[in-house]
N, C-alpha and C positions, 0 to 999 in steps of 0.2 A: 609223265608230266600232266598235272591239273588240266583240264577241257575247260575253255573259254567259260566265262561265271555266266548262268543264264536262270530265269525264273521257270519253273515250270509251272503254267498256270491251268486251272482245268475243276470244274464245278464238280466235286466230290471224286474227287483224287485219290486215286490208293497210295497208301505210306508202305513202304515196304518190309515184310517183317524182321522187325530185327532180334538176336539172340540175347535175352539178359542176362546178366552176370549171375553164373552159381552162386549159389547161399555161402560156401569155404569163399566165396571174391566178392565179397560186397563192396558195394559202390567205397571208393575213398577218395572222391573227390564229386561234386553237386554245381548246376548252377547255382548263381545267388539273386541274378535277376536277368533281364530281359529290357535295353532302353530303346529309343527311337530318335535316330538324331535330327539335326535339322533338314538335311537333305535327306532324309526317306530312309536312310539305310537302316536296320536293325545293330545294335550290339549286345553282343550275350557273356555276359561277366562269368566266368569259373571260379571253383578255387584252387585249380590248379592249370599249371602252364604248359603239363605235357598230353595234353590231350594231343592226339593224331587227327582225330575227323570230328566236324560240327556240323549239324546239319538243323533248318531249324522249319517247322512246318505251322503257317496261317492257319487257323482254321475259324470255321464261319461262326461257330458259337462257344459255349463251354458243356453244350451239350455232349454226352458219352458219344455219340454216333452223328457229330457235328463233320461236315466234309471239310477238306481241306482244300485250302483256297490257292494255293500257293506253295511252292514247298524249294529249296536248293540249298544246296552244300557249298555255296561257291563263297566262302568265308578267308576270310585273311587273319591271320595274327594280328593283334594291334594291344600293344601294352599290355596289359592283364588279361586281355579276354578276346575277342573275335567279332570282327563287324564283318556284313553282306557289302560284299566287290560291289552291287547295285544296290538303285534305288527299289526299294521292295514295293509293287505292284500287284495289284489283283483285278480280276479279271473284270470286264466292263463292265458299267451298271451297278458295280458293288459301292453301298452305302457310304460315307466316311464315317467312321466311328473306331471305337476301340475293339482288335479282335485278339484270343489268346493264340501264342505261341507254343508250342512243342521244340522241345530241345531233344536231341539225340548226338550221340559225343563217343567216341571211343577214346579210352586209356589208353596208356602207355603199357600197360599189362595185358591188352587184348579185349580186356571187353567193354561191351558198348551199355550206354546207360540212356534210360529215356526220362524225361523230366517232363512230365504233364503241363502246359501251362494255365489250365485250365484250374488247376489247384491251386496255382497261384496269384490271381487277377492281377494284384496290387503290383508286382513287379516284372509281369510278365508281358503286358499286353502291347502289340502294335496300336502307334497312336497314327491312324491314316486317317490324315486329314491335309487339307493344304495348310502349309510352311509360308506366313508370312512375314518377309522382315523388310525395316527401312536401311537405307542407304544415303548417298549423295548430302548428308544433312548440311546447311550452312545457312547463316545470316545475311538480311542484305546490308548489315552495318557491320564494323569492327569496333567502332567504340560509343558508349552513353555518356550524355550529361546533362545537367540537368534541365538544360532545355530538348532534350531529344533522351527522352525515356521509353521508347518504343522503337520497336522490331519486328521483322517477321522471319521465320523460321520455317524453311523451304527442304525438300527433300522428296524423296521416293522408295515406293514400298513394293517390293517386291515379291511372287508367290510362286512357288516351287507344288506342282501337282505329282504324288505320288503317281497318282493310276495312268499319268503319260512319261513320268521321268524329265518332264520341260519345266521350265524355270519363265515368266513374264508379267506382265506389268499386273500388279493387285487387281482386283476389280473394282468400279467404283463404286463409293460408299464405305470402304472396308474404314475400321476406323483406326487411328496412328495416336497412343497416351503419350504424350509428352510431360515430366516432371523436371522440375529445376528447382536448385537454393538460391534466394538470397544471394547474397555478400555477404560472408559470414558464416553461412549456413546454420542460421539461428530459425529462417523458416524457408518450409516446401509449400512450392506449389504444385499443381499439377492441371491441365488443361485436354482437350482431344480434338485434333483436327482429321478430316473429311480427304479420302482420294479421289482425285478427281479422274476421269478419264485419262490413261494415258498412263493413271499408278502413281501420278506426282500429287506432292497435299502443301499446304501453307500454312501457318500457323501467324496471325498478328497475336504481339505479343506487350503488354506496356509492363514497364519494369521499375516501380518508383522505389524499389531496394538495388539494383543493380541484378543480375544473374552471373550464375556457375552453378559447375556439377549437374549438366544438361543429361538427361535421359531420354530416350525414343524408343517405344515396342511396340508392334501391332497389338492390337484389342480380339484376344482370341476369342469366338463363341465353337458353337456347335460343330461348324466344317471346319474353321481354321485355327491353328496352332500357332502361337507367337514365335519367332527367333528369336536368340538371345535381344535382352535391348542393348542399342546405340550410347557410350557416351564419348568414347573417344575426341571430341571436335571440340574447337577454341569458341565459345564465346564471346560474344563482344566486351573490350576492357572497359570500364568505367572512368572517366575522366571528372576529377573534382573543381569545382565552381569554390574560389575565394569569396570568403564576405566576412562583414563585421557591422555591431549593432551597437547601437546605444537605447537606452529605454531610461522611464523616470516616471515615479507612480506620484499621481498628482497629493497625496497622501499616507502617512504611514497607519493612519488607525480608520476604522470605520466598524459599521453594528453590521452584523447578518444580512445578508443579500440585500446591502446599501452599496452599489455602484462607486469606486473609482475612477477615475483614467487612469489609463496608459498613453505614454506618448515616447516618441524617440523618432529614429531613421534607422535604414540600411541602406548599405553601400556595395558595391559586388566591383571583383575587382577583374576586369574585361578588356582588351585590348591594347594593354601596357598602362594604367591606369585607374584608381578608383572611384566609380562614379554610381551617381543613385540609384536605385533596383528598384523599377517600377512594378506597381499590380502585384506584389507578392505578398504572402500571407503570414501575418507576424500574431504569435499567441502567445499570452500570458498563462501560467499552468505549475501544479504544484510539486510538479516533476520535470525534469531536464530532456528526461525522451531517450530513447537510444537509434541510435542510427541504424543499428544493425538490424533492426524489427520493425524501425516505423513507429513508434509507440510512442505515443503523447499522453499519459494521462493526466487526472485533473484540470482538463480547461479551465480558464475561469472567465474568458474572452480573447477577443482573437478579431482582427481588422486588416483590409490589404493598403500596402502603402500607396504613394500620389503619386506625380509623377516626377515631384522632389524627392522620393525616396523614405517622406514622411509619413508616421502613423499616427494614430489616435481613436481609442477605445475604451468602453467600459467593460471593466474587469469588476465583479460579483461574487466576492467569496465569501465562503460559508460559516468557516474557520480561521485560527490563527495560524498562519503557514509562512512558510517561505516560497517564493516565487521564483518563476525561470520565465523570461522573455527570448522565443528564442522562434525562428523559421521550424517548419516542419521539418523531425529527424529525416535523417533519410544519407543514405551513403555518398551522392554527388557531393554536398556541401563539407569543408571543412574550411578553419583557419577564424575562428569565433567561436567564443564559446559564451553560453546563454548568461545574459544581465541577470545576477543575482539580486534580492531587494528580499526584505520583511512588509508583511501585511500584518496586522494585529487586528485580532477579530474580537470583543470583547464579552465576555459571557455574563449574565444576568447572573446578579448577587441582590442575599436581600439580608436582615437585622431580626432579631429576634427583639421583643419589647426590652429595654435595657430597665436595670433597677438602678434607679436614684437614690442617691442623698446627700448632706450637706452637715456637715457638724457644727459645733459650737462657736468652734473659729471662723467660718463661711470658708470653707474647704468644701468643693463638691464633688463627690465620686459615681460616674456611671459606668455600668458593668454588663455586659452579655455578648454575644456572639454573632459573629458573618458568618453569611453562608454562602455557600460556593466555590471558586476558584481560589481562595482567602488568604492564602500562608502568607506572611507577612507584609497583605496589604498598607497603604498607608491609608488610615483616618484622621481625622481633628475634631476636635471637642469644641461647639459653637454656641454660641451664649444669643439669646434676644431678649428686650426688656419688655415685648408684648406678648412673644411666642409666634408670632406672623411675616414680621419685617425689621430688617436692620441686622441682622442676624453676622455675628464677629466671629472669628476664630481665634478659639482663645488659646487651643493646642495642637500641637499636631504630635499621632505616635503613630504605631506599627498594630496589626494584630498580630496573635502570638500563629506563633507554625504548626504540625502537627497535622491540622486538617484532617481530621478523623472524621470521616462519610460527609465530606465536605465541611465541615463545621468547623470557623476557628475563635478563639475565645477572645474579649480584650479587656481591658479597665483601665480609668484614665481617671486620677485625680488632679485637683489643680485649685489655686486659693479662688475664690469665686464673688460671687455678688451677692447683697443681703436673700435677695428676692429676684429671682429669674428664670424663665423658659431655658432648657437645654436642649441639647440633639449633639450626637452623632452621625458624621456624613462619613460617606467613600465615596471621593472623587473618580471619574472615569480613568481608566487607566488600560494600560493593554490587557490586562487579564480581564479586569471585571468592568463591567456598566458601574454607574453611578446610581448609589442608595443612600438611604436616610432611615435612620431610626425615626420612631415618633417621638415627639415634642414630650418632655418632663417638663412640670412645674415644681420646681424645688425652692424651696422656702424656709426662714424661720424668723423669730418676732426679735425686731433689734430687742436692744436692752440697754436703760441708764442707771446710774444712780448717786447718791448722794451720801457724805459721811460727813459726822462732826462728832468731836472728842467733851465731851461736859468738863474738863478742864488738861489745860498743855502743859501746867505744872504742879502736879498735884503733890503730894508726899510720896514716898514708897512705901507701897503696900493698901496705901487708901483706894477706898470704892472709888472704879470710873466706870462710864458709861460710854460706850458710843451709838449714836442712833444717827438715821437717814431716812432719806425715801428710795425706792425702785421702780422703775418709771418702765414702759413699753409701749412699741411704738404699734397704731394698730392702724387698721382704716380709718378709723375716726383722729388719726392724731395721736400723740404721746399722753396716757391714761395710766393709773396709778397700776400697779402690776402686786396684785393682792396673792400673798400664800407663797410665795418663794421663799426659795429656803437660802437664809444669806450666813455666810461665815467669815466670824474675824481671825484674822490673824495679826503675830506680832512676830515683828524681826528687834532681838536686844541690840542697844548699841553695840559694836565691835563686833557683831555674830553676821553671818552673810544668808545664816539660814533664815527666814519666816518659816512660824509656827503659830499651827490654830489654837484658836483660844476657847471660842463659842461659837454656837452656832444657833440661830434662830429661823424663827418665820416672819414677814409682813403680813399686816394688817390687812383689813379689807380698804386701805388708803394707799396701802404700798409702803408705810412708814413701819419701822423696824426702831427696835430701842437692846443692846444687848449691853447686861452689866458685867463687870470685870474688875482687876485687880491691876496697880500702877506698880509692874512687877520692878519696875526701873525706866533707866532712859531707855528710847526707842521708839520705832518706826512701827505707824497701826494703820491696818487697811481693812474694806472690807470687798468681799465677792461674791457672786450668784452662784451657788453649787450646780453642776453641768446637768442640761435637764434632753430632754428630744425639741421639744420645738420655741425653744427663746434660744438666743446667741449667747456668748457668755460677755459678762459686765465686772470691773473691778470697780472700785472708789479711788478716790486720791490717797494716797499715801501723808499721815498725821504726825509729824515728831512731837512725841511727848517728853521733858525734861523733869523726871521723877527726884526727887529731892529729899 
């Protein structure tokens, strides 16, 4: 029968010799490591389970000829491998630190095997140091809300001294890490409270996520060694605060960091009852937030309500966004969900010089490109008769889409005025600011004129003439209009076509005389041929009754 398990302890110790295995009986079976539990004890992992005797020996250094500090056999079976009946002890005044172990083991075959653990550091070594772990943990609350978001977190730490085998209160100062998630466990925190005399520590704790998944482990250095951490114990439940909001933005458009309001109330629903929620903090923001994190991004303002429950604030945004009015996320609140609203922020657009003109008819056409936010802005085509003031709208269209490196194209024709200033505008609108082309002067010189036939019943076939004047209207007044090129035409009776006849020039009078031929009855006129800057002009319309 086994002798009562005891250490023998003794400053440079003889080990006693043991027989190693013949070369024909190599070792078939090795430790594999060497751990240290929490209570002092050693355990020595095999790889096999029939070992007979384990014996395991301290020793001071990894030096060849290091003493040994400590040494017994008084080992138990325990699952795979073998722990020390005791707390493993060494002799008084010995350092705490890490010291290697010597394993010594006999097979099931008879022979005994030694395992240096001096070759092995990494998995070998005693960790003698004091064992310190928390206990007793608990809260002085069971539940949060959002008027009571804090806690303290109470308990004691206790430390187990190899070199006497006693177990009592930490010392103080020792330090205790406490970590916990959220609500959610979307985030960790982690904190470290102080023991005080006596081994007990506290921790004030404020919780504006809620907490779970509580952890507590002593803060090992040099002398002591942590125990497992702590999480087993109930945290305090979170209890949800009802509310509900209205909001209303004094505005739905404004320019870059030009101030809005916000205005609305909340309401919290408290004692059977919904009633105004005073001093709390209401933000406008281009995000909804998540409860789970805490996380509000993009403020844009943010005000505490009265003590009607009402708010009112300038909200400054940057950009075109949508908006959320809503209390800060946070896990206590539910049963509201954040006032949705559009802002429109509007971005700087500008015109590139447009190209003008006007044809014969007073049809005016301008043509060129926005730039910016553009796709199919709306613009209008604005006419004024000085270029300054009074200025009309004479059209409205779209620019085209496409927007290629911001740039989108437009052209807008429309029948116009003899003589007039133009521009293209783009009213404000949610995408872009409001722009203006420059002012065109588009123009052309009216035009008159005159026709007579030298006789309305001549024969067929006899010489006719028709002559006029062409007249133009200038600054000075209507003035003979010299060198146009004017053409007759004749429509025969019963024919629906006109067809030219002649064609000449005016005078330096503007008077014009072209001869012809009384080809029959029919309709005789004359025209201005289409030039760039006079309008166009016809005559009256002659029936001649050829005979």
């Amino acid at each position: 029968m086994r002798a009562a398990a005891t250490f023998l302890l003794a400053a440079g110790l003889a080990v006693p010799a043991l027989a190693a295995a013949p070369a024909a009986q190599a070792a078939d079976a090795t430790v594999t490591g060497v751990t240290t539990d929490d209570n002092g004890k050693l355990n020595v992992s095999l790889t096999t389970s029939d070992a007979l005797w384990v014996q395991v020996s301290v020793r001071a250094s990894a030096a060849a000829d290091a003493p040994v500090l400590a040494t017994t056999d008084a080992l138990t079976q325990s699952g795979g491998g073998w722990k020390t009946e005791q707390t493993v002890s060494l002799p008084a005044g010995t350092a705490y630190g890490d010291y290697p172990v010597d394993v010594d083991y006999r097979l099931f075959n008879g022979t005994v095997q030694h395992w240096a653990g001096a070759d092995h550091r990494t998995v070998s070594d005693l960790n003698y140091r004091l064992h310190t772990g928390v206990s007793n943990l608990a809260f002085d609350r069971t539940t949060l809300d959002y008027d009571h978001q804090s806690t303290v977190l109470s308990g004691t730490a206790t430390t187990l001294d190899p070199a006497t085998g006693q177990s009592g209160a930490a010392a103080a100062g020792t330090k205790v890490e406490l970590d916990y998630d959220a609500v959610g466990g979307l985030r960790s925190y982690k904190t470290t409270a102080t023991v005080a005399d006596g081994g007990t520590f506290q921790a004030p704790l404020t919780l504006p996520l809620g907490i779970e998944n509580v952890r507590a482990v002593a803060v090992p250095d040099a002398t002591t060694t942590a125990r497992p951490l702590v999480w087993d114990f109930t945290p305090p439940r979170v209890i949800t605060t009802r509310y509900r909001l209205s909001a209303e933005e004094s505005r739905t458009r404004t320019n870059p960091n030009v101030a809005y309001t916000e205005k609305g109330s909340v309401e919290r629903y408290a004692e059977g009852y919904w009633q105004p929620w005073t001093g709390v903090t209401v933000s406008t923001a281009s995000s909804a937030g998540d409860p789970s994190t805490g996380v509000l991004s993009g403020v844009l303002g943010h005000g505490a309500t009265d003590a009607n429950g009402a708010f009112s604030y300038a909200v400054t945004p940057t950009r075109t966004t949508d908006t959320f009015t809503v209390l800060q996320p946070t896990p206590y609140l539910t049963g509201s969900s954040a006032a949705y609203e559009h802002i429109a922020v509007p971005t700087p657009g500008s015109f590139t010089t447009p190209a003008g003109s006007i044809d014969q008819y007073a049809t005016v056409t301008l043509a060129g490109s926005l730039k910016g936010s553009c796709d199919y802005q709306p613009l209008s085509l604005e006419y004024s008769a000085n270029g300054t003031t009074g200025w009309t709208t004479m059209q409205w269209f779209q620019a085209n889409g496409g927007n290629y490196n911001g740039t989108c194209s437009y052209s807008v024709t429309k029948d116009a005025y003899y003589n007039g200033y133009y521009r293209v505008r783009h009213p404000e609108t949610d995408v872009m600011q409001p722009a203006v082309t420059v002012v065109k002067h588009i123009y052309r010189y009216r035009t008159g004129m005159s026709i007579a036939m030298s006789s309305t019943k001549p024969k067929t076939n006899a010489k006719l003439t028709a002559s006029g004047n062409v007249y133009q209207l200038t600054t000075a007044g209507w003035k003979p209009y010299a060198g146009v090129h004017v053409v007759l035409v004749f429509k025969p009776r019963y024919d629906p076509n006109w067809y030219w006849v002649v064609k000449g020039y005016t005078n330096a009078y503007g008077h014009y005389a072209l001869n012809t031929t009384a080809f029959g009855d029919g309709t005789w006129a004359a025209y201005i041929e289409p030039n760039s800057s006079h309008y166009y002009s016809e005559s009256k319309q002659v029936y001649v009754d050829a005979h």
